[in-house]
C-alpha positions in Angstrom: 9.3 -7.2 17.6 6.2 -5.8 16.1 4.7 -6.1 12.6 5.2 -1.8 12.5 9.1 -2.7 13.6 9.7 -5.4 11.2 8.2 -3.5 8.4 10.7 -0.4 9.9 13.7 -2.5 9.6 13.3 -3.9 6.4 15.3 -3.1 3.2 12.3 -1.3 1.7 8.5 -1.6 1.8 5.1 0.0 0.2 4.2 3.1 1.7 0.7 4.0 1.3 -1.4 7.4 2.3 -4.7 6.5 3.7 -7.9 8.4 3.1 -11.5 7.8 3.0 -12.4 5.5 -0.3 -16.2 5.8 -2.2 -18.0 7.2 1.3 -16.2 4.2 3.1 -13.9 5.7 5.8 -11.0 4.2 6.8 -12.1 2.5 9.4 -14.8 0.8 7.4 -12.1 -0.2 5.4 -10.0 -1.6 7.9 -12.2 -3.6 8.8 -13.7 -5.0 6.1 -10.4 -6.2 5.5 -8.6 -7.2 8.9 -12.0 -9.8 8.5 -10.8 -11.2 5.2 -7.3 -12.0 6.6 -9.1 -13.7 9.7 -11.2 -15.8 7.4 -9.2 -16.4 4.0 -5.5 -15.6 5.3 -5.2 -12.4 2.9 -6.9 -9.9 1.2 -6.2 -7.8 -1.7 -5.8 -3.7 -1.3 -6.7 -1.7 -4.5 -3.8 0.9 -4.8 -3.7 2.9 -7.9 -0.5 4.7 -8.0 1.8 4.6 -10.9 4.6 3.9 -7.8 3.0 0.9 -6.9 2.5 -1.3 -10.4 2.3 -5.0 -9.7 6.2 -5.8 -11.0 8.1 -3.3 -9.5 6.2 -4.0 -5.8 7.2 -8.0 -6.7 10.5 -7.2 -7.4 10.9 -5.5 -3.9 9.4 -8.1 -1.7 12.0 -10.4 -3.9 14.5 -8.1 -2.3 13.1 -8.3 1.4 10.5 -5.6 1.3 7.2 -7.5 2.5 5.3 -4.8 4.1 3.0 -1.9 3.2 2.6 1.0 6.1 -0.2 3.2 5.6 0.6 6.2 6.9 -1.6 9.7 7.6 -1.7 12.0 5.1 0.8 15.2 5.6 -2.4 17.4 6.9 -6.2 16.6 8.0 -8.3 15.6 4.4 -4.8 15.6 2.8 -6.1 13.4 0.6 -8.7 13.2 -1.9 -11.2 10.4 -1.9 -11.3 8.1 -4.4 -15.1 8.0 -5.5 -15.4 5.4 -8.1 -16.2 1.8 -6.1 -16.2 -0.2 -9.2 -16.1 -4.1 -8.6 -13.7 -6.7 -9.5 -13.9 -10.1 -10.3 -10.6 -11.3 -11.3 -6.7 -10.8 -10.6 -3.8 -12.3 -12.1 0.1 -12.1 -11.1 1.5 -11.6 -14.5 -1.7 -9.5 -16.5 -2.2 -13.2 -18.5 -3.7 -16.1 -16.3 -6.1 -14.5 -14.9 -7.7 -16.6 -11.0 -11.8 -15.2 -9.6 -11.6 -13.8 -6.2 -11.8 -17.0 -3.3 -15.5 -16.9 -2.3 -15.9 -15.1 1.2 -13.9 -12.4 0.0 -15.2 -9.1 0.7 -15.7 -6.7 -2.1 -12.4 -5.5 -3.9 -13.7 -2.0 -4.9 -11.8 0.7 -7.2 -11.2 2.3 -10.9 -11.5 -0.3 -12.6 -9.4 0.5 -15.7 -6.3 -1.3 -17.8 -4.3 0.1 -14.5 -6.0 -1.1 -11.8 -3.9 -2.8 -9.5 -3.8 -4.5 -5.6 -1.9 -5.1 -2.9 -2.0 -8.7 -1.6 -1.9 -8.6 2.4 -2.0 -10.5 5.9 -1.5 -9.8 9.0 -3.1 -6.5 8.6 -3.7 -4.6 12.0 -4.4 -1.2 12.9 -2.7 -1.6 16.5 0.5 -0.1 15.9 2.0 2.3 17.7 4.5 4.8 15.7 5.6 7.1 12.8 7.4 7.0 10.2 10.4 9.0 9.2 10.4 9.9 5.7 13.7 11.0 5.5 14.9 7.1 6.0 13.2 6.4 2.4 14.0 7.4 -1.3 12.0 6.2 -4.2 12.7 2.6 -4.9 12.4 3.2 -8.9 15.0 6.5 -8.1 16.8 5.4 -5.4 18.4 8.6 -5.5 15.6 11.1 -5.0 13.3 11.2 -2.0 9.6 9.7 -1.9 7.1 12.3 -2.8 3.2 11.5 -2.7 1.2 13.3 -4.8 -2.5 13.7 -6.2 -2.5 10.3 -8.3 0.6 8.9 -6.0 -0.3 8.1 -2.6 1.3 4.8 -2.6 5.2 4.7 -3.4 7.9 1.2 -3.5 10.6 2.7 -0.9 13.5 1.8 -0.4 15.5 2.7 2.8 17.8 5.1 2.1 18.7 8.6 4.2 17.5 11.7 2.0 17.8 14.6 4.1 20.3 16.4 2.6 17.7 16.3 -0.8 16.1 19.3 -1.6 12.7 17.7 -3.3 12.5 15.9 0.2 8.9 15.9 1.4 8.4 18.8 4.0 6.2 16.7 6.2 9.2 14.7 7.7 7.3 12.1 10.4 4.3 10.2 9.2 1.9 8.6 12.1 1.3 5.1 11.3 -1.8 3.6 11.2 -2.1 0.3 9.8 0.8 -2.0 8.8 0.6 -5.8 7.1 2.4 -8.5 5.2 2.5 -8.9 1.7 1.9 -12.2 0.3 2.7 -13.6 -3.1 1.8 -12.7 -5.5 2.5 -9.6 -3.8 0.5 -7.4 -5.8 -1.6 -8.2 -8.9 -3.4 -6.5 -11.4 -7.4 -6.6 -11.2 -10.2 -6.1 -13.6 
């Protein structure tokens, strides 16, 4: 079974919308990070969504949701690029210990603000083969209502649940994927 099927199956995972980040497209990006994973085992992803805070993605890979898929957005430069590339130094799982990057580590880049928040991956690879059906997911903090990305929420905690029959369902119904990877413990952390 591939990473992209395992992530597929699971309970729920992190779905993200991919786009260019500070002039760095995403294949730069990939990159960049596939080598940390090959060198230091993980890497950490700055996502800044209010769907994606650090507790509620921990409490879902509690639950079996371990994977992030990022997925294309739902038309060509569907999304906007982030443009601030602000460094960080530090990351801590609970916003109070807080640990310095492992050396080696390539630059962990975002808005650097009381929000700012990563992903903590392995096994990320852009060889996958598939979409997504966005239909098969509903919010995980409204387990009830569909996911919907929007400006400022382009990375969502889903949970697998059928929501075609729901109105607010996204129109774009199948997603290509083009990356897929593990999350690690802490699982996400927050980042300064």
């Amino acid at each position: 079974m591939s990473l992209l099927e395992e992530a597929l199956a699971a309970p729920g995972c992190v779905l993200s919308v991919m786009g260019a980040h500070a002039g760095e497209d995403a294949d730069e990006i990939f990159r960049r990070k596939i080598a940390d994973c090959a060198s230091l085992g993980f890497t950490f992803w700055v996502a800044k969504s209010a769907k994606a805070r650090p507790r509620p993605v921990q409490t879902l890979c509690t639950s079996g949701g371990k994977y992030v898929v990022f997925i294309e957005p739902a038309t060509s430069g569907g999304t906007r690029p982030t443009m601030e590339s602000t460094r960080a130094r530090e990351y801590s799982e609970d916003g109070v210990r807080w640990s310095t990057f492992p050396d080696g580590m390539g630059p962990v880049t975002g808005q650097m603000d009381r929000t700012a928040a990563a992903l903590v991956l392995a096994d990320l690879t852009i060889e996958v083969r598939g979409a997504i059906d966005l239909w098969q997911y509903a919010d995980w903090s409204n387990a009830s209502g569909p996911v919907r990305f929007a400006l400022g929420v382009s990375t969502i905690c889903a949970v697998r649940q059928v929501t075609s029959g729901c109105s607010s369902r996204m129109k774009s119904r199948f997603r290509a994927a083009v990356a897929v990877a593990r999350l690690v413990e802490p699982y996400c952390a927050w980042v300064r």
